[in-house]
Structures are given as C-alpha cells and as structure tokens.
GUDRENMAR-299728 format. One record per residue: residue in three letters; y, z, x of N, C-alpha, C, CB in turn. Coordinates in Angstrom, 3 decimals, decimal comma, padded with zeros to 6 digits. Glycine has a CB too. Example, Ala and Ser with C-alpha at 12.3 -4.5 7.8 and 13.67 -1.06 7.14 Angstrom:
2
{r ALA n_north -005,690 n_up 007,800 n_east 013,190 ca_north -004,500 ca_up 007,800 ca_east 012,300 c_north -003,300 c_up 007,800 c_east 013,200 cb_north -004,473 cb_up 009,046 cb_east 011,308}
{r SER n_north -002,250 n_up 007,080 n_east 012,850 ca_north -001,060 ca_up 007,140 ca_east 013,670 c_north 000,030 c_up 007,870 c_east 012,900 cb_north -000,598 cb_up 005,725 cb_east 014,084}
END
This chain:
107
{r UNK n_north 029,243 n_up 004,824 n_east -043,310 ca_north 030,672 ca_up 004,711 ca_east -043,154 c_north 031,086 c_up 003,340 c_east -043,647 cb_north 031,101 cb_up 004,938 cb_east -041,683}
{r UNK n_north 031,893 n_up 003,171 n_east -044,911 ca_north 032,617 ca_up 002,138 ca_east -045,045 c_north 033,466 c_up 001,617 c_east -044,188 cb_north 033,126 cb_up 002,261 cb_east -045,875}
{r UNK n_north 033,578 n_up 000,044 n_east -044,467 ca_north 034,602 ca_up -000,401 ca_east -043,307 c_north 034,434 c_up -000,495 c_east -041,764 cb_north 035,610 cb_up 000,431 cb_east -043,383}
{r UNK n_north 033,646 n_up -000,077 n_east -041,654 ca_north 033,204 ca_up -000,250 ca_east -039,947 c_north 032,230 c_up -000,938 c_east -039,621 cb_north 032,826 cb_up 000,909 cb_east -039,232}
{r UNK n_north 032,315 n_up -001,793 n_east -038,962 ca_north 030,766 ca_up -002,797 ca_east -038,158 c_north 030,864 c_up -002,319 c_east -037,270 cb_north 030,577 cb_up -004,473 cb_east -037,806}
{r UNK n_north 029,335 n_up -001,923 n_east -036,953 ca_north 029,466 ca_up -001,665 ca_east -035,566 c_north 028,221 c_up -002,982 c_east -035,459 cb_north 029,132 cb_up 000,209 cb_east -034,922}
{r UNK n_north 028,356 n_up -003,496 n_east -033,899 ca_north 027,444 ca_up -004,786 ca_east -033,374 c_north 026,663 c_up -003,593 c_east -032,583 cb_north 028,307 cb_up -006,345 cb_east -032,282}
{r UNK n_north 025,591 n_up -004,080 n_east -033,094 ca_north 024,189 ca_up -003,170 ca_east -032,548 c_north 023,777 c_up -003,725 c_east -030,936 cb_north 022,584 cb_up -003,539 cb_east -033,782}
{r UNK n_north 024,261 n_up -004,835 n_east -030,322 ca_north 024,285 ca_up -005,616 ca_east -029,350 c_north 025,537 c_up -004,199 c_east -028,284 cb_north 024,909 cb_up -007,521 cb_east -029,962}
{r UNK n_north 026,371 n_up -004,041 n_east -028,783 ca_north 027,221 ca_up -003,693 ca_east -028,086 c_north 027,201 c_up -002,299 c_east -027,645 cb_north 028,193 cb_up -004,023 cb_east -028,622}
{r UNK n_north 026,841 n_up -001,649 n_east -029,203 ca_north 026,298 ca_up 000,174 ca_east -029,385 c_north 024,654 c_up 000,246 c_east -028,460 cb_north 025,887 cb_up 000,704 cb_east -031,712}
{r UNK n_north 024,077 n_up -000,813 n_east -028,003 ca_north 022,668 ca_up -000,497 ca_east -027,370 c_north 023,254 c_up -000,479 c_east -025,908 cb_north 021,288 cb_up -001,744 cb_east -027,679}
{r UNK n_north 024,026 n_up -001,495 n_east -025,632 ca_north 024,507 ca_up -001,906 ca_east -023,800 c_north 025,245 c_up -000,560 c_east -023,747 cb_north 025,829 cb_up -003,640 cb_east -023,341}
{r UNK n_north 025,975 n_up -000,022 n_east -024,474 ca_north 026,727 ca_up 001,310 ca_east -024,376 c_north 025,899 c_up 002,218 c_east -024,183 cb_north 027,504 cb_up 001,708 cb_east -025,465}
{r UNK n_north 025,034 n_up 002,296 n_east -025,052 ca_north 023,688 ca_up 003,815 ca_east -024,894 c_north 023,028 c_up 003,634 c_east -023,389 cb_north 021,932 cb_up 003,657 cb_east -026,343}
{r UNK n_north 022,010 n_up 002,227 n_east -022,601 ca_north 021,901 ca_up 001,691 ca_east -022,038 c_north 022,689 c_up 002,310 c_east -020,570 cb_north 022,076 cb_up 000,700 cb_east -022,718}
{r UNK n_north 023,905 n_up 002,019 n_east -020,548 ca_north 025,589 ca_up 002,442 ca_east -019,671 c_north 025,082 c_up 004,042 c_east -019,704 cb_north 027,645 cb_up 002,045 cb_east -020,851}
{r UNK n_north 024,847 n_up 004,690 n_east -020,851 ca_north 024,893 ca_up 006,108 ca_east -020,341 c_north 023,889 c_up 006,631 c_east -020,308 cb_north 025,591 cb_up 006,931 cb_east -020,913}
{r UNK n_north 022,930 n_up 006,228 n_east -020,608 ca_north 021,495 ca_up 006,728 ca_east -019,708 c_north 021,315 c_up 006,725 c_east -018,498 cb_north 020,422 cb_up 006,095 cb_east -019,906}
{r UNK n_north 021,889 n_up 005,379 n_east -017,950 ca_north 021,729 ca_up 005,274 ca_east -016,249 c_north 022,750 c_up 005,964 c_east -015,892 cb_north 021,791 cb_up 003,797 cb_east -015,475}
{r UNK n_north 024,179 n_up 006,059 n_east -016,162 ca_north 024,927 ca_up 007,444 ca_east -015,850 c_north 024,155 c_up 008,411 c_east -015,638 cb_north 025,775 cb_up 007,940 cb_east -016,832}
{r UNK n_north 023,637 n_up 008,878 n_east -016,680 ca_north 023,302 ca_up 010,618 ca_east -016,577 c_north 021,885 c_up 010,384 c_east -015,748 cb_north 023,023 cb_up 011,655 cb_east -018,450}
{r UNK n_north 021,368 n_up 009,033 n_east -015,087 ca_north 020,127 ca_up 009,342 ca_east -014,512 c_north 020,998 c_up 009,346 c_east -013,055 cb_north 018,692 cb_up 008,170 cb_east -014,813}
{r UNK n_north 021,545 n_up 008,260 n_east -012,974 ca_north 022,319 ca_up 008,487 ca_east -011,751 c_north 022,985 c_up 010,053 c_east -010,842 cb_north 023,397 cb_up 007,704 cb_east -012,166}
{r UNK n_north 023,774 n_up 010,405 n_east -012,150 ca_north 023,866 ca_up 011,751 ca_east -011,213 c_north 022,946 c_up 012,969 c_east -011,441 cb_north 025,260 cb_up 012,347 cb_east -011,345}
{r UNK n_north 021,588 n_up 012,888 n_east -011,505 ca_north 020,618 ca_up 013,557 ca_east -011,683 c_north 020,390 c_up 013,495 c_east -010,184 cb_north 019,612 cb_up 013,100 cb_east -012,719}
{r UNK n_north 020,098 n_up 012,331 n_east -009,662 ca_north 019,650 ca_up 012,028 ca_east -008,388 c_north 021,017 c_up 012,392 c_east -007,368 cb_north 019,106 cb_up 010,378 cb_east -008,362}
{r UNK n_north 022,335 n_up 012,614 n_east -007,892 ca_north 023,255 ca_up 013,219 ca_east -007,092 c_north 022,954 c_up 012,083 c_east -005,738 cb_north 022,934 cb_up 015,043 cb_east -006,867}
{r UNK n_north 022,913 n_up 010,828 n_east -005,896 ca_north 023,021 ca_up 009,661 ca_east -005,022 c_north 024,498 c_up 009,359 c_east -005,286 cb_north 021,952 cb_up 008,392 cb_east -005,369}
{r UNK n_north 024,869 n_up 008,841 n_east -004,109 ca_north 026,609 ca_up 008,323 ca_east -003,768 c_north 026,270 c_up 006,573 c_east -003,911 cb_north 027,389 cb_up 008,897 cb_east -001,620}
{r UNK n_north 026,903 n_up 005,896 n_east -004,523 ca_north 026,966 ca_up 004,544 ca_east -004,733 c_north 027,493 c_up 004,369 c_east -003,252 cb_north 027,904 cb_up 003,991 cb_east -006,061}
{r UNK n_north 028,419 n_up 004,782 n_east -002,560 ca_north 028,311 ca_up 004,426 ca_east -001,187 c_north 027,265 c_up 004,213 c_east -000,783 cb_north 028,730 cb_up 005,151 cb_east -000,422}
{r UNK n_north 026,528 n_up 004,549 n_east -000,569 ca_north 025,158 ca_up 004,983 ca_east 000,288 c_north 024,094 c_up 003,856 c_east -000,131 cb_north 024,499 cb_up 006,706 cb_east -000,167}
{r UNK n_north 023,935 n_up 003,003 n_east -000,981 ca_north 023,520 ca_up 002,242 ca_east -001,421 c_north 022,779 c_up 001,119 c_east -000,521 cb_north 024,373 cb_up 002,009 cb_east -002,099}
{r UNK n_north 024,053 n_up 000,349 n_east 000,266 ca_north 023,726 ca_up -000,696 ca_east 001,360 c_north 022,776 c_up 000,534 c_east 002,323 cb_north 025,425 cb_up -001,532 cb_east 002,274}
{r UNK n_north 022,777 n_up 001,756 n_east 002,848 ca_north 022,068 ca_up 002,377 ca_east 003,979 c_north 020,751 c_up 002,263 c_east 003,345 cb_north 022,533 cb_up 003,922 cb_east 004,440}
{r UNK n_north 020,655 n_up 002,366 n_east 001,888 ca_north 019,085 ca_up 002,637 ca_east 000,979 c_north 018,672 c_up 001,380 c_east 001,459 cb_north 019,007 cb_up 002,814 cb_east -001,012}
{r UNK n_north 019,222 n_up 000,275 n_east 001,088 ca_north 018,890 ca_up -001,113 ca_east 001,048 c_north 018,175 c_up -001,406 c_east 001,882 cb_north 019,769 cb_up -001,920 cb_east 001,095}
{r UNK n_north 019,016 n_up -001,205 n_east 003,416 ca_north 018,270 ca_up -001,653 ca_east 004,428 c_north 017,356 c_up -000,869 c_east 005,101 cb_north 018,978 cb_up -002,085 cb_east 005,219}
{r UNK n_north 017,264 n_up 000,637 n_east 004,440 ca_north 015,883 ca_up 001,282 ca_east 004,821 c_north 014,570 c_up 001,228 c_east 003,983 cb_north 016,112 cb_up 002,644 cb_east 004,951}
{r UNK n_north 014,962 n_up 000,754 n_east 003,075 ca_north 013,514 ca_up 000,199 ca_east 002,090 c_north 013,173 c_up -001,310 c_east 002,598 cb_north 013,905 cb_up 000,075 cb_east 000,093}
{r UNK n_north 014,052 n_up -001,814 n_east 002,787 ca_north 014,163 ca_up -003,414 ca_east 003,643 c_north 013,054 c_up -003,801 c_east 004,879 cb_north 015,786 cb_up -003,480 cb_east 004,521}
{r UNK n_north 013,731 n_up -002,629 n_east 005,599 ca_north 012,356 ca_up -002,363 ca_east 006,888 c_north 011,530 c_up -002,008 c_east 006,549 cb_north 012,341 cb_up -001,513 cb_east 007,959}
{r UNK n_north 010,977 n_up -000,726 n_east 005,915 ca_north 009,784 ca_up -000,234 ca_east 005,404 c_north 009,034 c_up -001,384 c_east 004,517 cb_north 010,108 cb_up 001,061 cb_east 004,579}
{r UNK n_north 009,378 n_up -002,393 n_east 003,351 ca_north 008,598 ca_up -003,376 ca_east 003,021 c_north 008,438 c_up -004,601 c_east 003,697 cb_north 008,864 cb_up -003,609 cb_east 002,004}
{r UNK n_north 009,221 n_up -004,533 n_east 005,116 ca_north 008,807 ca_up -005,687 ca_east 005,703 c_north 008,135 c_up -005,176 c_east 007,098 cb_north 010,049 cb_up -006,726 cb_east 005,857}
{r UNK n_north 007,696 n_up -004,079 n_east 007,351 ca_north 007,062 ca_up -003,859 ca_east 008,581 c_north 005,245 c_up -003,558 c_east 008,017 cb_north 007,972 cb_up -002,386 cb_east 009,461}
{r UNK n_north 004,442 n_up -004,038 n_east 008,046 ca_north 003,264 ca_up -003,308 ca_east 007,483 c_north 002,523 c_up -002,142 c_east 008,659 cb_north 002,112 cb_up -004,575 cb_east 007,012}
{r UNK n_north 003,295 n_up -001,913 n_east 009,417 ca_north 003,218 ca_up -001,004 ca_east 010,428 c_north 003,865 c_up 000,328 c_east 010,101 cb_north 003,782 cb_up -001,575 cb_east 011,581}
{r UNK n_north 004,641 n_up 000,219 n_east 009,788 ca_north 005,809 ca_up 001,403 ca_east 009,262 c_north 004,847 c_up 001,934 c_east 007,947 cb_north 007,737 cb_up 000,599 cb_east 008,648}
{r UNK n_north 004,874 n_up 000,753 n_east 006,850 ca_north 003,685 ca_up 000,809 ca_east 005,694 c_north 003,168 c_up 002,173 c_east 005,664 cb_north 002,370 cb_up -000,226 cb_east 005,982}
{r UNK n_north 001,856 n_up 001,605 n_east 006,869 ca_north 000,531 ca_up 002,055 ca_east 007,184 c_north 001,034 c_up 003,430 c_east 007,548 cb_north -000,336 cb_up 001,194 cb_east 008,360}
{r UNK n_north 002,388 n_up 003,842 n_east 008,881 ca_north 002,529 ca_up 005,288 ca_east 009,157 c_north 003,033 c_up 006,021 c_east 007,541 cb_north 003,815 cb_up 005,500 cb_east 010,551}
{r UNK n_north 002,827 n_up 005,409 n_east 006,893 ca_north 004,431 ca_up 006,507 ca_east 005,915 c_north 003,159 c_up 006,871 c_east 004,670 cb_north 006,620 cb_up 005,045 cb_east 004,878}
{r UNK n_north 001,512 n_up 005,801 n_east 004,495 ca_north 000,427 ca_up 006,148 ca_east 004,068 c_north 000,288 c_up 007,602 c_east 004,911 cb_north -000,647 cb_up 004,991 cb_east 004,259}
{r UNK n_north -000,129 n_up 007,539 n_east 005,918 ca_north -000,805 ca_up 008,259 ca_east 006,595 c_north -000,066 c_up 009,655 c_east 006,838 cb_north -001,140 cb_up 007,525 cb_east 007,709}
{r UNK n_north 001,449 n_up 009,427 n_east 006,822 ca_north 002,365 ca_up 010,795 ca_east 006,816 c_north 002,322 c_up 011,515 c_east 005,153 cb_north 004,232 cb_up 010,294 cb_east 007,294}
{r UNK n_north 002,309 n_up 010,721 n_east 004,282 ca_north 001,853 ca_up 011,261 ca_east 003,050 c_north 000,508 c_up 012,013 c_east 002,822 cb_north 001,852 cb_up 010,256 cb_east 002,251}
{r UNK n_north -000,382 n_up 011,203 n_east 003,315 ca_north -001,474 ca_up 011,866 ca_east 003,544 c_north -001,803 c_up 013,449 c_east 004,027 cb_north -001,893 cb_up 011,124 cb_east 004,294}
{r UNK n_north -001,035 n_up 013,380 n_east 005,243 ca_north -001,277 ca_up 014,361 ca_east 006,001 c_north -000,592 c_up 015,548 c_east 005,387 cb_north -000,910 cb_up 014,060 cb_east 007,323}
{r UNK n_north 000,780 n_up 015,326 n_east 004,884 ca_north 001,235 ca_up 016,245 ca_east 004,080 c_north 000,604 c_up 016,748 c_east 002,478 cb_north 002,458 cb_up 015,775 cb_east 004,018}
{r UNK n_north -000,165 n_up 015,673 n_east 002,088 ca_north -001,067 ca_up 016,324 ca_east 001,035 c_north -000,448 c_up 015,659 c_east -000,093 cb_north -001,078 cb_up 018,027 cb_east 000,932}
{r UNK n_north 000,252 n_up 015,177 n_east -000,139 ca_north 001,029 ca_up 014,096 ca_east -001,082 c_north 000,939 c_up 012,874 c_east -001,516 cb_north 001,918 cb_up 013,898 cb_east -000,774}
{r UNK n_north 000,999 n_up 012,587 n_east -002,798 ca_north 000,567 ca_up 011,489 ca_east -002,967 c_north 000,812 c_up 010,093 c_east -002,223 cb_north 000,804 cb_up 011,456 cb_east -003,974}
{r UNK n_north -000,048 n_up 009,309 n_east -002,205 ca_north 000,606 ca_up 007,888 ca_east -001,705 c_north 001,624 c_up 006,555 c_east -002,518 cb_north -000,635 cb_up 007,195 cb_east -001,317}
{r UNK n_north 002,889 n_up 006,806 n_east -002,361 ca_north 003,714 ca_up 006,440 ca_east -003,090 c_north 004,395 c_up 004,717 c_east -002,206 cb_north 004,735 cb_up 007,879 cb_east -003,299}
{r UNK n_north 005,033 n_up 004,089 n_east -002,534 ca_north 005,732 ca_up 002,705 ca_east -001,553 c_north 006,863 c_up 003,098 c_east -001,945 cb_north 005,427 cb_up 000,900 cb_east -001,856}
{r UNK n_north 008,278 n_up 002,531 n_east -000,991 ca_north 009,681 ca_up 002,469 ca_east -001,853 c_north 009,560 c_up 000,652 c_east -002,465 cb_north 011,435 cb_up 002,855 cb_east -000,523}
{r UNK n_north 010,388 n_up 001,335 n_east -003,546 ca_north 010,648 ca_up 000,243 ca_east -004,752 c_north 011,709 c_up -000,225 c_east -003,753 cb_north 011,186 cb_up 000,773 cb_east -006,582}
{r UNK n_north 011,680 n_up -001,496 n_east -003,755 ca_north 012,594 ca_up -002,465 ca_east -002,846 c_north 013,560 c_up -003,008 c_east -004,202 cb_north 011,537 cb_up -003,957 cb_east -001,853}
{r UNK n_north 015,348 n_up -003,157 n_east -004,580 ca_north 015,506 ca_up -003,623 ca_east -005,496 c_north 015,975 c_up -004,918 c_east -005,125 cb_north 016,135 cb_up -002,904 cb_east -006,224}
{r UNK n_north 015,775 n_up -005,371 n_east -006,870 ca_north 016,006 ca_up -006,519 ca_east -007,097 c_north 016,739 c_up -007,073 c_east -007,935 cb_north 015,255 cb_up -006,888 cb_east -007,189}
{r UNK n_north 018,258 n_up -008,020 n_east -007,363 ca_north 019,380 ca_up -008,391 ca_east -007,930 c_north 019,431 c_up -008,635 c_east -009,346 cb_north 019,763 cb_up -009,379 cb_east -007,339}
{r UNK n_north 018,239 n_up -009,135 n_east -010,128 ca_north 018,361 ca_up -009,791 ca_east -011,110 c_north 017,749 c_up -008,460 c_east -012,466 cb_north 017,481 cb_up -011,331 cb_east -010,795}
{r UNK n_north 017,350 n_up -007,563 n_east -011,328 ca_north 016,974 ca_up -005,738 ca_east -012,361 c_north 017,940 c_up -005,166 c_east -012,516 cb_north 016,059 cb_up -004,396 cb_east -011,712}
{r UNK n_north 018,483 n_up -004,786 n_east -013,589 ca_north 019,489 ca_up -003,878 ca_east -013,222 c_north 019,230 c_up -002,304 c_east -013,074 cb_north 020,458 cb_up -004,071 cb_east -014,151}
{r UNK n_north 018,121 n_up -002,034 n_east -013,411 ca_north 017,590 ca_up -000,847 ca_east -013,270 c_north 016,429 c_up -000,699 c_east -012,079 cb_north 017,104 cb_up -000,525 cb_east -014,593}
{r UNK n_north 016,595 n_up -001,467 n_east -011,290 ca_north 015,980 ca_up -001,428 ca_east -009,951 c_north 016,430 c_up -000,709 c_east -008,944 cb_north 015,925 cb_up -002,506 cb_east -009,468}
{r UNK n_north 018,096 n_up -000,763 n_east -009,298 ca_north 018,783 ca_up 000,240 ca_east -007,566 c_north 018,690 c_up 001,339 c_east -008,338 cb_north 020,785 cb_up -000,001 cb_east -006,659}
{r UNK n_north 018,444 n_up 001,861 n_east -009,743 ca_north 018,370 ca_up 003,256 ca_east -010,105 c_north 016,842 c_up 003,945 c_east -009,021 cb_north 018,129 cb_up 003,306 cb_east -012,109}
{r UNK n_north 015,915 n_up 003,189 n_east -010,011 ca_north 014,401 ca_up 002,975 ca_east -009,361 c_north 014,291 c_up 003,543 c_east -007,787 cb_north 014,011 cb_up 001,199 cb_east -009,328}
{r UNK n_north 015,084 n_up 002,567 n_east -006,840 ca_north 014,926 ca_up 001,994 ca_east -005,633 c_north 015,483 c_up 003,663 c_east -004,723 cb_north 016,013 cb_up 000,290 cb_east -005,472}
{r UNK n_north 016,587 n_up 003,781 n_east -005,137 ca_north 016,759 ca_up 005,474 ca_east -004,808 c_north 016,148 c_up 006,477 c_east -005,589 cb_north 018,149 cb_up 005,931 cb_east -004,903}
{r UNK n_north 015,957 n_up 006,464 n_east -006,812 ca_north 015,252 ca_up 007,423 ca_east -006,822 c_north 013,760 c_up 007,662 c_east -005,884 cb_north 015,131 cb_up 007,444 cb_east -008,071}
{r UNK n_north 012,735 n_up 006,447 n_east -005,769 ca_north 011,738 ca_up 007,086 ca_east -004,879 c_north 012,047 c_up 007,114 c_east -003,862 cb_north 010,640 cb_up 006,683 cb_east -004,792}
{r UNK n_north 013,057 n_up 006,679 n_east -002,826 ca_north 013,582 ca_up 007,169 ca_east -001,806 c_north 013,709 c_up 008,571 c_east -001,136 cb_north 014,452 cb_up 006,819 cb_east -001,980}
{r UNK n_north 014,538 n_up 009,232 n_east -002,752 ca_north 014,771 ca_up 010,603 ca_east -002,784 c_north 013,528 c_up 011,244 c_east -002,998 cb_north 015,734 cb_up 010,983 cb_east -003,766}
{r UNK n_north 012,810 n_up 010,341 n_east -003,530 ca_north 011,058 ca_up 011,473 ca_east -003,650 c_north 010,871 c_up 011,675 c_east -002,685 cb_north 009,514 cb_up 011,009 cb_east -004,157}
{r UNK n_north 010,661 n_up 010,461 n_east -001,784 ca_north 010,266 ca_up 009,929 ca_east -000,339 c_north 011,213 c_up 010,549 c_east 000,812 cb_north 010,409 cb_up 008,229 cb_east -000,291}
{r UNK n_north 011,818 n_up 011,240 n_east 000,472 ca_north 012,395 ca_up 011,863 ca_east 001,826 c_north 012,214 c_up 012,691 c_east 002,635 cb_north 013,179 cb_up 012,184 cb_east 001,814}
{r UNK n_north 011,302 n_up 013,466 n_east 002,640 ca_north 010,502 ca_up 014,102 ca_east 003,538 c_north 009,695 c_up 013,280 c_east 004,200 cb_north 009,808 cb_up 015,020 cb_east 003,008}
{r UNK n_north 008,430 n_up 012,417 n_east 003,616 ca_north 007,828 ca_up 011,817 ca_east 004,394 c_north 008,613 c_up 010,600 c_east 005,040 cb_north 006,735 cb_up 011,552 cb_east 003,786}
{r UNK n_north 009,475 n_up 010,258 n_east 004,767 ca_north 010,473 ca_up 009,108 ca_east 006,082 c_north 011,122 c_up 009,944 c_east 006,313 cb_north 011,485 cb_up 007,640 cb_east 005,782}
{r UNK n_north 011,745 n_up 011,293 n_east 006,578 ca_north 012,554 ca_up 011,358 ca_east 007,690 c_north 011,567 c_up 012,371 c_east 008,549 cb_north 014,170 cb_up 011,891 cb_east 007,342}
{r UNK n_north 010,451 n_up 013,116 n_east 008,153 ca_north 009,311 ca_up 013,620 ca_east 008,776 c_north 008,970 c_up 012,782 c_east 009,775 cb_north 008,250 cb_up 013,819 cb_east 007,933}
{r UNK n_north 008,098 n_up 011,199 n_east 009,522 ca_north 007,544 ca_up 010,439 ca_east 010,188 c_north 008,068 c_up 010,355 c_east 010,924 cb_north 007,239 cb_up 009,612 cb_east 009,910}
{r UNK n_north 009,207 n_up 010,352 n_east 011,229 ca_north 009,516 ca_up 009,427 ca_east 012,362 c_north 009,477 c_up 008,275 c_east 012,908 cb_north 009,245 cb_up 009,648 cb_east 012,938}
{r UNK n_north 009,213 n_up 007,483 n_east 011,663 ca_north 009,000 ca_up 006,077 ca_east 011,613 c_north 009,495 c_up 005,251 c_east 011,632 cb_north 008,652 cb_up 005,737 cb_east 011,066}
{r UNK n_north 011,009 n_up 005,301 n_east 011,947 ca_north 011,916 ca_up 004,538 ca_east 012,810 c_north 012,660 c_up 004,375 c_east 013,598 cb_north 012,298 cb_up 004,235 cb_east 012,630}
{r UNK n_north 012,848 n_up 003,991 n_east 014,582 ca_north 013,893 ca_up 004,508 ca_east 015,634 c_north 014,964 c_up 004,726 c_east 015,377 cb_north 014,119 cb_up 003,871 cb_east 016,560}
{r UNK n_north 015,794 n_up 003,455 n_east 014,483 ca_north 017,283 ca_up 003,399 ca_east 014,146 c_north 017,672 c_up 003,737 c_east 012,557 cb_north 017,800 cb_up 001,881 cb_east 014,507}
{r UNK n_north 016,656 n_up 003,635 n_east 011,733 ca_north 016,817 ca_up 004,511 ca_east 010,803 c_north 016,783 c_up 005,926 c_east 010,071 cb_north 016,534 cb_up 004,156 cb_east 010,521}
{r UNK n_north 017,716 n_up 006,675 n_east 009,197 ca_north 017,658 ca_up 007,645 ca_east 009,043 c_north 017,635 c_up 008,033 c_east 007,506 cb_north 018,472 cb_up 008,036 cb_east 009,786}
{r UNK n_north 017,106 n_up 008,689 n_east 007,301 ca_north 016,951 ca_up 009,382 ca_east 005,647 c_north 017,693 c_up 010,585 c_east 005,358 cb_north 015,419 cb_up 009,866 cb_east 005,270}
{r UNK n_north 018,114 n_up 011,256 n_east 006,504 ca_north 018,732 ca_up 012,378 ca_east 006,228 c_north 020,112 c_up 012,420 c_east 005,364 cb_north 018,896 cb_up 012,902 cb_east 007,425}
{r UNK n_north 020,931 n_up 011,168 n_east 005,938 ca_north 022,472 ca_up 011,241 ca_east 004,866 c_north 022,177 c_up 010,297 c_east 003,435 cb_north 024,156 cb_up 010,323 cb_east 005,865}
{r UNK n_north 020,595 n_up 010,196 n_east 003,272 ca_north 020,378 ca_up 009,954 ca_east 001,747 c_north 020,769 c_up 010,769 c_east 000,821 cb_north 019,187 cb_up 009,840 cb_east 001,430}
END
C-alpha cells in the first residue's frame, strides 16, 4: 500500500492488546474479581501449609501437581497467567478446604 506507514512498534502493542482480549474472555474471568484472585493466591504462596494441603489434594484427585502463579506488577501478562491457573485450580482449592475465609467458588 502506497502512502501509508504503518510503525511496527504500534501494529505489534495492538496485536499484543488483542491476544490478551481474546485470551481473557476465553477464561470468561470478570476484571472485578481480580483483587478476590489476588488475595487468594496471596495466602496460598505465603502459607507453606496451605502449599503442602493443595499438593496433597491434587494428588489425591489424580491430578497433576500444579502452584498458583502469584502476579506481578511489572508483567503484564501475569494477571492473565495468575487467573488462568486459578481457574485450572479450582476444584482442588475449593475441594480442599484449605481455607477458612477464602473462597474459589465466585472465581
């Protein structure tokens, strides 16, 4: 096409923009819901107790042994990450029973 520049800088951050779109609502996750992910991956990587039950509830169910991806501000493809294994992970955390005050179900 004559006459047109396109900045390859700008056409990649655009492609980039709609990949994580269309991964985003694959996972049919609510950007609301985000801060509840936060602070339930939050506990789970800071308890090595919780850890150890959510090994052992995987286990028992026959499933692989997976961790949640905890994200990180400076990834931008980390809170994609961070819910999606959540959503893998939702049987075995809301199965376990591995927290008192947390819940996986309105993930």
């Amino acid at each position: 096409m004559r006459g047109i520049e396109l900045d390859p800088a700008k056409t990649a951050k655009a492609m980039v923009e709609t990949k994580y779109q269309q991964e985003k609502e694959k996972t049919k996750v609510e950007v609301q819901k985000v801060p509840a992910a936060r602070k339930l991956v939050g506990y789970f990587r800071s308890s090595t107790t919780v850890k150890e039950k959510l090994d052992l509830v995987q286990e028992h169910m026959g499933k692989p042994k997976k961790k949640l991806i905890q994200e990180v501000e400076t990834r931008w493809y980390s809170s994609f990450q961070m819910l999606e294994r959540l959503v893998e992970l939702r049987e075995p955390v809301s199965t376990g029973r591995l927290t008192n005050w947390y819940s996986c179900a309105d993930l």
